[in-house]
N, C-alpha and C positions, 0 to 999 in steps of 0.2 A: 896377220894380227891387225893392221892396219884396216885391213876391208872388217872385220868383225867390230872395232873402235867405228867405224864409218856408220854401218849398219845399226850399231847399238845408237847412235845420237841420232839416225834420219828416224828411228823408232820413237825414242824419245820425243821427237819432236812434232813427229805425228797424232801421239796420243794428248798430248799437250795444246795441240791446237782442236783438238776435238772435243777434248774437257773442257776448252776457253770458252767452245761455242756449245756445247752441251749446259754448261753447268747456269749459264743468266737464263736460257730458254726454260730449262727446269725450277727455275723457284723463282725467277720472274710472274709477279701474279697478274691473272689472268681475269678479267672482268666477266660476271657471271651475271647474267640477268633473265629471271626465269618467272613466269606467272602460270601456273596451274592450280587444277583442281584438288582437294584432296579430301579425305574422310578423318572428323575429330571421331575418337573412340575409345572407350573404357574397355580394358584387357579382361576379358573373364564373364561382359556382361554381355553377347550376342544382341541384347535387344536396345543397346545404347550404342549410337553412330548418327551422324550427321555431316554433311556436306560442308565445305570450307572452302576458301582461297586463299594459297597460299603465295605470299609473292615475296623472291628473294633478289636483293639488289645491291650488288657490294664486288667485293676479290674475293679468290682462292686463289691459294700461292700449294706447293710444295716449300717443306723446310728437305733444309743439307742432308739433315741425318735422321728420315724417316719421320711420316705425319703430314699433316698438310695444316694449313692458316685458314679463315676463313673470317673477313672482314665487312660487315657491310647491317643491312638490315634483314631482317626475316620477319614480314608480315604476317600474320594470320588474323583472318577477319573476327572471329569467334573465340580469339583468343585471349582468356580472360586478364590483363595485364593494366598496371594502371597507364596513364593517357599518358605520360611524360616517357613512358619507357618502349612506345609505339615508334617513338622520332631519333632512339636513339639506337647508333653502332651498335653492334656486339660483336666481340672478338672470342672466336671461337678455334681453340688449336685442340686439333685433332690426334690423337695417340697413333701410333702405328698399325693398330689394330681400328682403325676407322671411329672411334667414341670421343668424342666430345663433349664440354659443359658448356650451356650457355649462361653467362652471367649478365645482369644487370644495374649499374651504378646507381645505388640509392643515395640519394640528396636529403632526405628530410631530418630534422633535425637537425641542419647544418653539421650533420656526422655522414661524414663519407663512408660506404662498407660497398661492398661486390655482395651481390645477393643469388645463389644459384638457383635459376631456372628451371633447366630443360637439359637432358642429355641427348645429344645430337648425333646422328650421323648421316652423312649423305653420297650418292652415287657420284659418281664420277661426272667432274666440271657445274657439281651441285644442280645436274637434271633431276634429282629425284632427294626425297627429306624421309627420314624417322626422326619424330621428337616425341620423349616420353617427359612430360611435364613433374617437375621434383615439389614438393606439398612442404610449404615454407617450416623450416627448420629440423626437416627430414633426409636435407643432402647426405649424410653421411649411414644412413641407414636406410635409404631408397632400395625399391626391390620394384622391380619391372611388374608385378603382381599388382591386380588392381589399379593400375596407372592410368589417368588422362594420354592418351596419342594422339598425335597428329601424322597422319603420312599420304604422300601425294608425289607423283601423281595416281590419283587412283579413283573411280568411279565408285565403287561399293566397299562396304565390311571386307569381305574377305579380300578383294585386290587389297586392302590399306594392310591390312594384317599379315597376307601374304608378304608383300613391303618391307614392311618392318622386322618381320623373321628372314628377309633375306639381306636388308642391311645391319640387322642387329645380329646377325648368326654369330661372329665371332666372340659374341659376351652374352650371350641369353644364357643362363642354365638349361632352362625349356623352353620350347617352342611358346609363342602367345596364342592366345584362342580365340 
C-alpha cells in the first residue's frame, strides 16, 4: 500500500512539473515579424487582383482554453484605411476554429467606438494571412461572397485564393473562386 501512496505522489509530481514548464511556454507570446508578398482580390471577379505587401509586426500568444491572441500591427500597402489607423495596434483573438476580427478604434468625434474591419486568419506563428475586408456597417450580415481579400504569401490569383480556402476551410460555406 505504501509503495502505491509512493508511486501515486512521484506521478503527481511529475506531471506537475511538466505542466509548470509546459504551460508559460505555451501562452507565453511569441514575437512575429513577417513581410511578404501578397495578392488584394475580389471573390467571384477573376479579372480583379493586384499585388500587395503585406507586413506583420506585433505577438501571437496561445490562450489556456483554445484560440490564439494576436497583437501588434498588420500593414498592407493597398489597403484602403484611414492614415491614423496605419499606426495603430490591433488585437485580434482568434476562435478555436482559427477566425478572427480585426477591429479598429475610431476617435472622431471625441466618441470612442471599435469599428470592425477584417475577418482574419492566419497560419501558424502568422507566416501566412487571409483577410476578408467587412463593408462598414455590414459586420453583422458580411458573407465571404463578393468581398475585398487580401492573402499572402502568394505570387498570383489563384495561389492567394488557394490560400484563403485553405485557411478559411473551416468556415467557408463554399469554396472562393
Amino acid at each position: 500500500m505504501k509503495k502505491v501512496i509512493q508511486y501515486s505522489v512521484i506521478a503527481i509530481m511529475i506531471l506537475s512539473g511538466i505542466f509548470a514548464v509546459w504551460l508559460p511556454l505555451h501562452i507565453w507570446p511569441k514575437e512575429v515579424v513577417n513581410d511578404f508578398e501578397g495578392v488584394m482580390f475580389v471573390e467571384g471577379d477573376p479579372q480583379s487582383f493586384e499585388t500587395v505587401s503585406i507586413s506583420l509586426n506585433g505577438h501571437i500568444n496561445n490562450r489556456l482554453f483554445g484560440g490564439r491572441t494576436y497583437l501588434g500591427k498588420i500593414i498592407i500597402d493597398k489597403m484602403d484605411v484611414r492614415e491614423e489607423w496605419k499606426t495603430q495596434n490591433v488585437r485580434i483573438n482568434f476562435n478555436s476554429r482559427g477566425l478572427g476580427i480585426m477591429y479598429y478604434l475610431d476617435e472622431k468625434d471625441s466618441d470612442y467606438s471599435l469599428v470592425p474591419h477584417a475577418y482574419v486568419s492566419m497560419g501558424d506563428m502568422a507566416g501566412s494571412l487571409a483577410m476578408s475586408l467587412i463593408e462598414e456597417g455590414m459586420a453583422e450580415t458580411h458573407m465571404f461572397k463578393g468581398s475585398t481579400f487580401f492573402a499572402g504569401p502568394a505570387a498570383n490569383r489563384d495561389e492567394a485564393v488557394a490560400l484563403s480556402n485553405d485557411l478559411m476551410a473551416k468556415f467557408l460555406d463554399n469554396t472562393l473562386e
